[in-house]
C-alpha positions as CSV (number, residue, x, y, z in Angstrom):
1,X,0.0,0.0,0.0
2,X,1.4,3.8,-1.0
3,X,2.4,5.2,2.2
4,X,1.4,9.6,1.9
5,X,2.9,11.3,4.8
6,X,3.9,14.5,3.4
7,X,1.9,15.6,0.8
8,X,1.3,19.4,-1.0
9,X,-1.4,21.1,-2.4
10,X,-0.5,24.0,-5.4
11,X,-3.4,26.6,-6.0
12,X,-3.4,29.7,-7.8
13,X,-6.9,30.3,-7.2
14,X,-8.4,29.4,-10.7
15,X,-11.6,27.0,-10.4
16,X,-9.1,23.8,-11.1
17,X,-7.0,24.5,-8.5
18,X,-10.6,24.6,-6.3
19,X,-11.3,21.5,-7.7
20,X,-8.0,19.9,-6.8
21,X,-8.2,20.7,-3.3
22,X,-10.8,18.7,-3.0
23,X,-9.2,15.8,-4.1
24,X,-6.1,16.4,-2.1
25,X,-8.0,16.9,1.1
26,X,-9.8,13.5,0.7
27,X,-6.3,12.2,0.4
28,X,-4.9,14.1,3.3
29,X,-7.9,12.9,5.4
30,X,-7.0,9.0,3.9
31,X,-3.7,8.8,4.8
32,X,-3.8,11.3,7.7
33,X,-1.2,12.8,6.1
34,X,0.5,16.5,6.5
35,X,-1.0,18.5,3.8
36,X,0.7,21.9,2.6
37,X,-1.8,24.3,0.6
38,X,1.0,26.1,-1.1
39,X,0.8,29.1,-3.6
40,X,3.2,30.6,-5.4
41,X,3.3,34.3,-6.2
42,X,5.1,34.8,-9.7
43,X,7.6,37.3,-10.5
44,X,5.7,40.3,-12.3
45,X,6.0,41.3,-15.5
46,X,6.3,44.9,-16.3
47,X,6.1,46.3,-20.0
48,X,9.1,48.3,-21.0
49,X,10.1,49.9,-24.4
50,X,12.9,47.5,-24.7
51,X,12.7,43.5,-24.3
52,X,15.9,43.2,-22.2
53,X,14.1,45.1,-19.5
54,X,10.6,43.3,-20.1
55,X,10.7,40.8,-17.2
56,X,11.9,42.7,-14.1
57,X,14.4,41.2,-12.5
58,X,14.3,42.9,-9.3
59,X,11.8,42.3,-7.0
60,X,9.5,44.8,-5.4
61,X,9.6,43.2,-1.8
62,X,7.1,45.4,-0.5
63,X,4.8,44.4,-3.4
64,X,5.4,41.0,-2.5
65,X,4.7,41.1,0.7
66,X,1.7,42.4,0.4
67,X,0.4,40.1,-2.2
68,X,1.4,37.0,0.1
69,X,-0.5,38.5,2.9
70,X,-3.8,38.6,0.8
71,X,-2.6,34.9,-0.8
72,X,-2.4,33.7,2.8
73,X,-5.9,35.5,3.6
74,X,-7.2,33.7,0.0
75,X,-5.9,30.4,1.3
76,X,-7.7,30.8,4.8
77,X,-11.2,31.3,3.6
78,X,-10.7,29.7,0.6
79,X,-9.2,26.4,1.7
80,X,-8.4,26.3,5.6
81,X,-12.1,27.0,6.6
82,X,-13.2,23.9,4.5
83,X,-10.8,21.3,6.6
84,X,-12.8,21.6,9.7
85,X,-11.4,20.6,12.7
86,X,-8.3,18.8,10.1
87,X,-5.2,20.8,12.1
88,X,-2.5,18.6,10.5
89,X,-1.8,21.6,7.3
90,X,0.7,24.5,6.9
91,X,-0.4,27.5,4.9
92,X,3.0,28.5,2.7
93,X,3.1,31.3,0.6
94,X,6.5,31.3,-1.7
95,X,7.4,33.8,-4.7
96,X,9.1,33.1,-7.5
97,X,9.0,31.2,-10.8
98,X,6.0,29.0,-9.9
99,X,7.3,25.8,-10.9
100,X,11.1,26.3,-9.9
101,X,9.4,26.7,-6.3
102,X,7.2,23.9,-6.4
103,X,10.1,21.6,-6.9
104,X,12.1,23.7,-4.1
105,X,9.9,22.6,-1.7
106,X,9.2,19.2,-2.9
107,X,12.5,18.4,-2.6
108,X,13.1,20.4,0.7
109,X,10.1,19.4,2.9
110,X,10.7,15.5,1.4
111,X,7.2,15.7,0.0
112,X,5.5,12.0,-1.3
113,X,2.6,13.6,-3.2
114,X,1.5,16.7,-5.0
115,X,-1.9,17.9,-6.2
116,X,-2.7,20.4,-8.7
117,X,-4.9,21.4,-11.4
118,X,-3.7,21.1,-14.8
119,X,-5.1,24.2,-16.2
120,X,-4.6,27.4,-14.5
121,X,-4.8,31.1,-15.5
122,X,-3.6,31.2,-18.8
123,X,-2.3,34.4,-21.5
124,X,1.0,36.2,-21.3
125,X,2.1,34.8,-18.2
126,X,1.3,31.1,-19.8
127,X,3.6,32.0,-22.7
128,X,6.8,33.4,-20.6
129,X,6.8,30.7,-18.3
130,X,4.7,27.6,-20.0
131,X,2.6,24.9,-18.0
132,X,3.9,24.8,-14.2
133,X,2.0,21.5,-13.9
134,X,4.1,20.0,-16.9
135,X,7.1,21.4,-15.6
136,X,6.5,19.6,-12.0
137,X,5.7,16.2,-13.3
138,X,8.6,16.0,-15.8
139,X,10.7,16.8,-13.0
140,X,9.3,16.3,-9.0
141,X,11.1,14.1,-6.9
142,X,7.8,12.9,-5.7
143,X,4.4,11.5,-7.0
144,X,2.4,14.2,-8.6
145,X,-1.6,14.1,-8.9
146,X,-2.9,16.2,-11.7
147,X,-6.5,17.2,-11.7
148,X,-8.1,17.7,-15.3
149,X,-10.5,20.9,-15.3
150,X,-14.2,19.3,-14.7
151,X,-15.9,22.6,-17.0
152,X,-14.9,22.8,-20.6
């Protein structure tokens, strides 16, 4: 039998990601497992009259921090409100290149599971940066749980 101790959940909020927490809560419940609701908050993109200085590359901290505060609120009504009386989850808010990240802390919190929707927000960022769930399966040193979108 698979053994889940450590297990993460990605969201960015889009309605796959909701629907993928509900699978990885059933699975946290299963295997009374630690489950992480993680999001990532993505390095902003800032239009410029010359491409070399398209993608900042210099974080506005103070930005960031205040974006991860309303990500960590998001998560908490969102998410945390639904586990009930489930106390064994972390809330982690990380910032970065969203699938970089994910395997970061795959890798450092020894994760044996991920869950996350397969189709999030999509358009410019999609292009720069590609499919984060593609990226994390190709390359997690862990099992990884897609979730297909259930509204076409």
């Amino acid at each position: 039998m698979v053994q889940v101790k450590k297990m993460a959940f990605s969201t960015d909020f889009s309605e796959n990601a909701d629907q993928a927490f509900d699978l990885a809560f059933d699975l946290a419940k299963k295997y009374g497992a630690q489950l992480f609701l993680v999001h990532v908050v993505p390095p902003l993109v800032f239009p410029s009259p010359t491409m070399e200085e398209f993608i900042s590359e210099q974080p506005n901290y103070q930005f960031i921090e205040q974006v991860s505060q309303r990500s960590i609120e998001q998560m908490e009504s969102r998410y945390v409100q639904r586990m009930g009386d489930y106390s064994n989850h972390q809330v982690r808010v990380l910032s970065g290149h969203p699938a970089s990240e994910l395997l970061n802390f795959i890798d450092q919190e020894q994760l044996d599971l991920i869950v996350m929707g397969t189709h999030g927000f999509t358009g410019l960022a999609h292009f720069f940066l590609g499919s984060t769930a593609e990226k994390v399966v190709r390359r997690a040193n862990c099992s990884v749980l897609t979730v297909r979108s259930r509204t076409k």
